[in-house]
Structures are given as structure tokens and as C-alpha cells.
N, C-alpha and C positions, 0 to 999 in steps of 0.2 A: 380783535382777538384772533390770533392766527389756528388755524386748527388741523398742523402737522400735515399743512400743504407744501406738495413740493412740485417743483417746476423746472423742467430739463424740456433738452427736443426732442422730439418726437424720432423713432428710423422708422424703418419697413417694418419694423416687427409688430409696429403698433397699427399697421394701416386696419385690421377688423376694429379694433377700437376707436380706435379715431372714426369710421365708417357708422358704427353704432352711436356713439358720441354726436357725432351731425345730426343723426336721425330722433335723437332725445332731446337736442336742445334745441332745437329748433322746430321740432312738435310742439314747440309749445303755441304756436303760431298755428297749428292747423285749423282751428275755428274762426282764424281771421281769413282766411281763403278759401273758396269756393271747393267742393270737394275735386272738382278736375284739376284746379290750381296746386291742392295740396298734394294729388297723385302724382303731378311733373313733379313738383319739389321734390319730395319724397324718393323719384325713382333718380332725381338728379342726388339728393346729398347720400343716399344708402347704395352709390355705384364705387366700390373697392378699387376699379382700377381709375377713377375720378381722381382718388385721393391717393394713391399709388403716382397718380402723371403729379398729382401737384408737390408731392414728397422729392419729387426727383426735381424739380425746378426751383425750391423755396429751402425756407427754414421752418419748421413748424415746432412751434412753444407749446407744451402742454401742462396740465395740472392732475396730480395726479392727490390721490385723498384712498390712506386704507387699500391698495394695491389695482385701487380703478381711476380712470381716465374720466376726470371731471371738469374739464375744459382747454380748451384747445384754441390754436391763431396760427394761421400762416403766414411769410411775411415773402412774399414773390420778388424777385426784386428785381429792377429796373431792366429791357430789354426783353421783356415779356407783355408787351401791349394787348389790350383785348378791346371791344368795342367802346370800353369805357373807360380804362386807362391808356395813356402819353406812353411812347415806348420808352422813355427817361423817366417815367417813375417806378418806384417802389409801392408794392399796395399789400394789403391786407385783405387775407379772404376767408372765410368760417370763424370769424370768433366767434367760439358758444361756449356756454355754460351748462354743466346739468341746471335744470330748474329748480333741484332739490339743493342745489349751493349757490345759488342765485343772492344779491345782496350780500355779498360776504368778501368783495371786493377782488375774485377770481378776476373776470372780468377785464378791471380795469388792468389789473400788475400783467397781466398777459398783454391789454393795447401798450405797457410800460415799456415791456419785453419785445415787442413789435417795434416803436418809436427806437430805444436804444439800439439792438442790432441794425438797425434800417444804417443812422446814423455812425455807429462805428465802421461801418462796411462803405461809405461814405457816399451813400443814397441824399441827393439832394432834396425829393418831396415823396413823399408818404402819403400813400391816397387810400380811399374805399370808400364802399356805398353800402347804406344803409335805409329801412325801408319804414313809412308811416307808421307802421303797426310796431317796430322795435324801438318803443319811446325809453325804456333804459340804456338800449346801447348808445342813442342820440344823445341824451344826457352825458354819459362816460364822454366819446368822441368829442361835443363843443366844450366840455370842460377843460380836456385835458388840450385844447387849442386848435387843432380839427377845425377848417373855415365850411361850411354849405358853399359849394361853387358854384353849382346848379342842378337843376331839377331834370333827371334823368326819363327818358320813356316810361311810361308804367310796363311793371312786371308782375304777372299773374295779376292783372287789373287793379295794382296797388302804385301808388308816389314811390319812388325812387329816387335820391338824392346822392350826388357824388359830391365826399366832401376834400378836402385835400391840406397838408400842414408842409411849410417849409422844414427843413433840418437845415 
């Protein structure tokens, strides 16, 4: 059932939402990490100008529900390497979901919206990591063909897995 979701990119104008939006959907995780672990997180996903640097490098898909920002994806693309991605790939970074629209298939249409622009832009692989404790978006990611590449450092003393899909 669709529920008068709409889904456009994200500009500048949304970076405090988008900035709020991090910090709710991915609260939902804070009693899986240690409270010092949660406070890096935290002071990492609610930094404005974070999500400002990543706006000006990416395309960022949002969902929007009732004139609020209820999930989001960015999709970086290729020539932007970081310790865990190939500077020839394309990756994804923040998909979240408010938790209050959680299972309603946000989520996945947003990784949909990531895979498609990735590939009409003509990004040969699509990467991102995702972590022990995020067993929904693990699920989303190997269904929709998302391979486990390998198992990443631990962050915030959590598994960390990069996984990656040809286009």
C-alpha cells in the first residue's frame, strides 16, 4: 500500500533535515552501541556541514511523507575513494528510514533509486557497508543482489561488512 510517498533529490535546502533524519534513523541503533560509541556516531551523522560536503559530491534520494523528510540515500559516485571503497566505484552512504516508517518498503525503492541512477550515469559497481546490528537493511541489500565481499575492520566495536553489485 503506497502511503502518498514521494521521492525527489534531495538540494541544500534540505541539508537540516536531512541532518535530523540521520540522527532519528539511525537512533534507532543507539542501545546497540556503547554510550561513547553512540556519542561518535551521533556527533558524526547530526554534523550539517558532513552532509552539506556530501550533497556537493553525490546525488541524494529522499522520501518525503506529509511535508517531512522520512528517508533518505546518497549515492557518491565513482572517483571518490574512501578507506573502503575502489576510487571506480559508485557507493551508497546514509540510507535511513524514520523508524516510524520502517517496513513499508521506503527503504528498499530508495536502494532502487540508488542502483538505477548509479547505472544510468554508467557506474560500473555499486558498493556499501553495512553493520551486524542493521539486520533489515542486510536483508534489503542480499535480496536485491548486493554480494558480502568481505568483512571490514570493526566500527564502534561492531562487524562491519562491505558488500558490492556489478551494474
Amino acid at each position: 500500500m503506497q502511503h502518498n510517498y514521494i521521492y525527489r533529490n534531495a538540494t541544500i535546502a534540505d541539508v537540516e533535515k536531512l541532518t535530523a533524519l540521520a540522527l532519528l534513523s539511525y537512533g534507532q541503533y543507539k542501545n546497540k552501541l556503547s554510550e561513547e560509541h553512540w556519542k561518535t556516531m551521533a556527533a558524526n551523522l547530526g554534523n550539517e556541514k558532513s552532509h552539506l560536503a556530501l550533497l556537493n559530491i553525490s546525488t541524494c534520494f529522499v522520501c518525503e511523507h506529509n511535508n517531512s523528510l522520512i528517508g533518505m540515500a546518497y549515492v557518491i559516485p565513482q572517483g571518490n575513494p574512501t578507506a573502503f571503497f575502489e576510487k571506480d566505484w559508485a557507493y551508497i552512504r546514509l540510507l535511513g528510514v524514520d523508524p516510524a516508517h520502517g517496513g513499508k518498503g521506503i527503504g528498499k525503492k530508495l536502494a532502487e533509486l540508488c542502483i538505477g541512477f548509479a547505472g544510468s550515469n554508467g557506474e560500473k559497481t555499486l558498493a556499501l557497508h553495512t553493520s551486524e546490528f542493521q539486520d533489515a537493511a542486510r536483508h534489503i541489500y542480499e535480496s536485491m543482489g548486493f554480494k558480502k565481499v568481505k568483512e571490514l575492520e570493526p566500527i564502534y566495536r561492531k562487524k562491519y561488512w562491505l558488500y558490492v553489485m556489478p551494474l
